[in-house]
C-alpha positions in Angstrom: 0.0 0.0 0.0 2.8 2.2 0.9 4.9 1.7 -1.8 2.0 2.4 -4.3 1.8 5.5 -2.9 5.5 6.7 -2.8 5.6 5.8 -6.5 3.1 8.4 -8.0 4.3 11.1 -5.4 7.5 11.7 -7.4 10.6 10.6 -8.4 12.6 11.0 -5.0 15.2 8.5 -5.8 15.8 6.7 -2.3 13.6 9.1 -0.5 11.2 7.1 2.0 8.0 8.9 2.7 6.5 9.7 6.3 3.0 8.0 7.1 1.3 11.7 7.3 2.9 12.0 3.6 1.3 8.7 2.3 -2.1 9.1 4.5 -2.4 13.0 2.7 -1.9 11.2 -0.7 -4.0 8.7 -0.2 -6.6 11.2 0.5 -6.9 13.3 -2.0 -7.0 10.5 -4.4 -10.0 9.3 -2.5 -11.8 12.3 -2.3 -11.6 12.6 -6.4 -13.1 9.1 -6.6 -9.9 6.5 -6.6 -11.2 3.7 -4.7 -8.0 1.6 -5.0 -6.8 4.8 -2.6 -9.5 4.7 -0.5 -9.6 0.5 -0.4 -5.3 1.2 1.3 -6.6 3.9 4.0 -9.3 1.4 5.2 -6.6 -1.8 5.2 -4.3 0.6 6.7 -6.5 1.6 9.4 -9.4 -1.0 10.3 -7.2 -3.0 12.2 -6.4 0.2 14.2 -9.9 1.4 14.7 -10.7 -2.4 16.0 -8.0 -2.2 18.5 -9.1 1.4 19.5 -13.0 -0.1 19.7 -11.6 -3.0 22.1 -10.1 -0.5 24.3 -12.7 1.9 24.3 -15.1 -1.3 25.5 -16.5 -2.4 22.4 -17.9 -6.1 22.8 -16.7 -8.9 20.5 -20.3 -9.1 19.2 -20.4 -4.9 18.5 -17.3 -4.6 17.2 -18.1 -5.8 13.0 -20.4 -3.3 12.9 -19.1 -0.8 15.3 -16.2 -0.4 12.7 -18.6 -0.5 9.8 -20.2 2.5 11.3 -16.5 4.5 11.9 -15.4 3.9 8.5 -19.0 5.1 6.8 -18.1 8.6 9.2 -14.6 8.7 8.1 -14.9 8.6 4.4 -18.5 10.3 4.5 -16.4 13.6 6.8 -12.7 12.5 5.3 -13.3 16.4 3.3 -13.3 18.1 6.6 -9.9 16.1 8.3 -7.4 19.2 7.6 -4.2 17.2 8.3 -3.6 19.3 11.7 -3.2 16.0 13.7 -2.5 12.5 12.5 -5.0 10.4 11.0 -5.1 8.2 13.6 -6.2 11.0 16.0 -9.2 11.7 14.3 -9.7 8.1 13.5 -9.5 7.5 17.5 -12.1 10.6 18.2 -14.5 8.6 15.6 -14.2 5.5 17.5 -15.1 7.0 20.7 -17.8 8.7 19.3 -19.0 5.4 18.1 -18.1 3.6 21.7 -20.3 6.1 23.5 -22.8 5.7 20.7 -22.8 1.8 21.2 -22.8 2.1 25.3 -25.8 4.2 25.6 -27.9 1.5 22.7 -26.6 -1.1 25.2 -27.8 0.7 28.2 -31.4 1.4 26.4 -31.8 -1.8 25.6 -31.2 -3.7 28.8 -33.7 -1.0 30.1 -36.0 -1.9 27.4 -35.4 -5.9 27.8 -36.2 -5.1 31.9 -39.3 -3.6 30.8 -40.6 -6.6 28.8 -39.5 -8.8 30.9 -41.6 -7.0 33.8 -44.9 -7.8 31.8 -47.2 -10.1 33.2 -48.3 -12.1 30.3 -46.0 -15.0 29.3 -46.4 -14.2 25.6 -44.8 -10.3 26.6 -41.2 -11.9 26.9 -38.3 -13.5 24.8 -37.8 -17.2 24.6 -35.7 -18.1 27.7 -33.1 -20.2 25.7 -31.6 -16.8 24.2 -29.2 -14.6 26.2 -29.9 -11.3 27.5 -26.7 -10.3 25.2 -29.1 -11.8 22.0 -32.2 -9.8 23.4 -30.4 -6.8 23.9 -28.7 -6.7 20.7 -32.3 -7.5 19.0 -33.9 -4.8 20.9 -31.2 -2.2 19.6 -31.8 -3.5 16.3 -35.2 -2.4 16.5 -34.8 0.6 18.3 -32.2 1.6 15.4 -34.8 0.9 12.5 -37.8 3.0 14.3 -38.2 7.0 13.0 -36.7 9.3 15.2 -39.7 10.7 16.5 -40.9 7.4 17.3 -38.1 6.2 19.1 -38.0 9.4 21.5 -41.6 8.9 22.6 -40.8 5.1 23.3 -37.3 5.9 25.4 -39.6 8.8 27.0 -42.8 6.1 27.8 -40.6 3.8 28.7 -37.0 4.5 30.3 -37.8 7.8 31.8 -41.7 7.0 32.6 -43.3 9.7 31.4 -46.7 9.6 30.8 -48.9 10.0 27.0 -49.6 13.6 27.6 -46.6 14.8 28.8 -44.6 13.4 25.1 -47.0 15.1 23.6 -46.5 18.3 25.5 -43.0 17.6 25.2 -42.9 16.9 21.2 -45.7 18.9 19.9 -47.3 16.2 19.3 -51.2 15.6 19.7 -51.6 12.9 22.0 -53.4 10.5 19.4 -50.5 11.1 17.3 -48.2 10.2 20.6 -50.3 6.9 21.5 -49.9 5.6 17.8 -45.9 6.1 18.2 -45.7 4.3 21.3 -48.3 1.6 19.9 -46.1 1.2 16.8 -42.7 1.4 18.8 -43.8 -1.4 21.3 -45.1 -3.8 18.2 -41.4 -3.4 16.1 -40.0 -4.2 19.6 -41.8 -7.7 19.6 -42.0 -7.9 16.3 -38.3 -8.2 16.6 -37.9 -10.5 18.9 -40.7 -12.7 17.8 -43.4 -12.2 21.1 -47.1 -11.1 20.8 -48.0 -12.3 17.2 -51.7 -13.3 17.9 
């Protein structure tokens, strides 16, 4: 990857290039469209985003896509990096972003999983042969793939037990409109984890 680099940067003779010198290349050749650039950066640095996931308490489970997710931010923001700092700095800063991201879906959703597993009909929880890391991981799944709006009346309802009117107070919502979120939120919960189908 390196040496691909050096070669269309000039004719240097011996001259060995820094890592800022090859990362800088390698970047503006992605950002007008070479994917053969962008394909080195990501080899280069995927194995140093996993390690910096690890460390920042990514589980083995989170980690695929927790550095899918970094690598979608870095080439979607790679216009803004301005070379200041080395490109494992900022890769580091979009890891913990990502960490923190991952810690408070993993927080929610063992709230959520609590919840369901407070209801008093059998039908209201998971099978008990899967682990509470599988529920919680299907629970942020769903809580991922509901609207915005949806998801924040849900987390209002139920993590921070507030009631129908005061979401609606809250969101500017009518509170028809806030009982159908909640209604819709609960059903892609269980949908998800395959409970309350009759």
């Amino acid at each position: 990857m390196g040496q691909r680099a050096m070669t269309t940067t000039g004719n240097s003779g011996n001259r060995s290039f820094s890592r800022h010198e090859i990362d800088t290349e390698l970047i503006h050749r992605s950002l007008a469209g070479d994917r053969e650039a962008a394909r080195d950066l990501h080899i280069e640095y995927a194995p140093i985003a996993i390690a910096f996931l690890r460390r920042l308490g990514t589980q083995p489970a989170e980690i695929e896509d927790a550095s899918q997710e970094v690598f979608l931010r870095f080439f979607r923001h790679l216009a803004d990096f301005r070379g200041e700092a080395e490109l494992k700095t900022w890769l580091f800063r979009l890891c913990a972003t990502e960490a923190r991201r991952i810690r408070r879906k993993r927080r929610l959703a063992a709230l959520v999983v609590g919840v369901l597993q407070r209801e008093p009909t059998t039908r209201a929880v998971p099978p008990a042969i899967w682990s509470d890391t599988t529920i919680q991981k299907m629970v942020a799944r769903a809580l991922d793939r509901m609207p915005p709006a949806q998801r924040d009346a849900f987390i209002r309802f139920e993590v921070q037990g507030m009631t129908g009117k005061q979401i609606a107070r809250i969101s500017g919502s009518s509170l028809p409109a806030t009982f159908r979120r909640l209604y819709e939120a609960h059903r892609a919960v269980r949908e998800t984890l395959g409970v309350d189908r009759n």
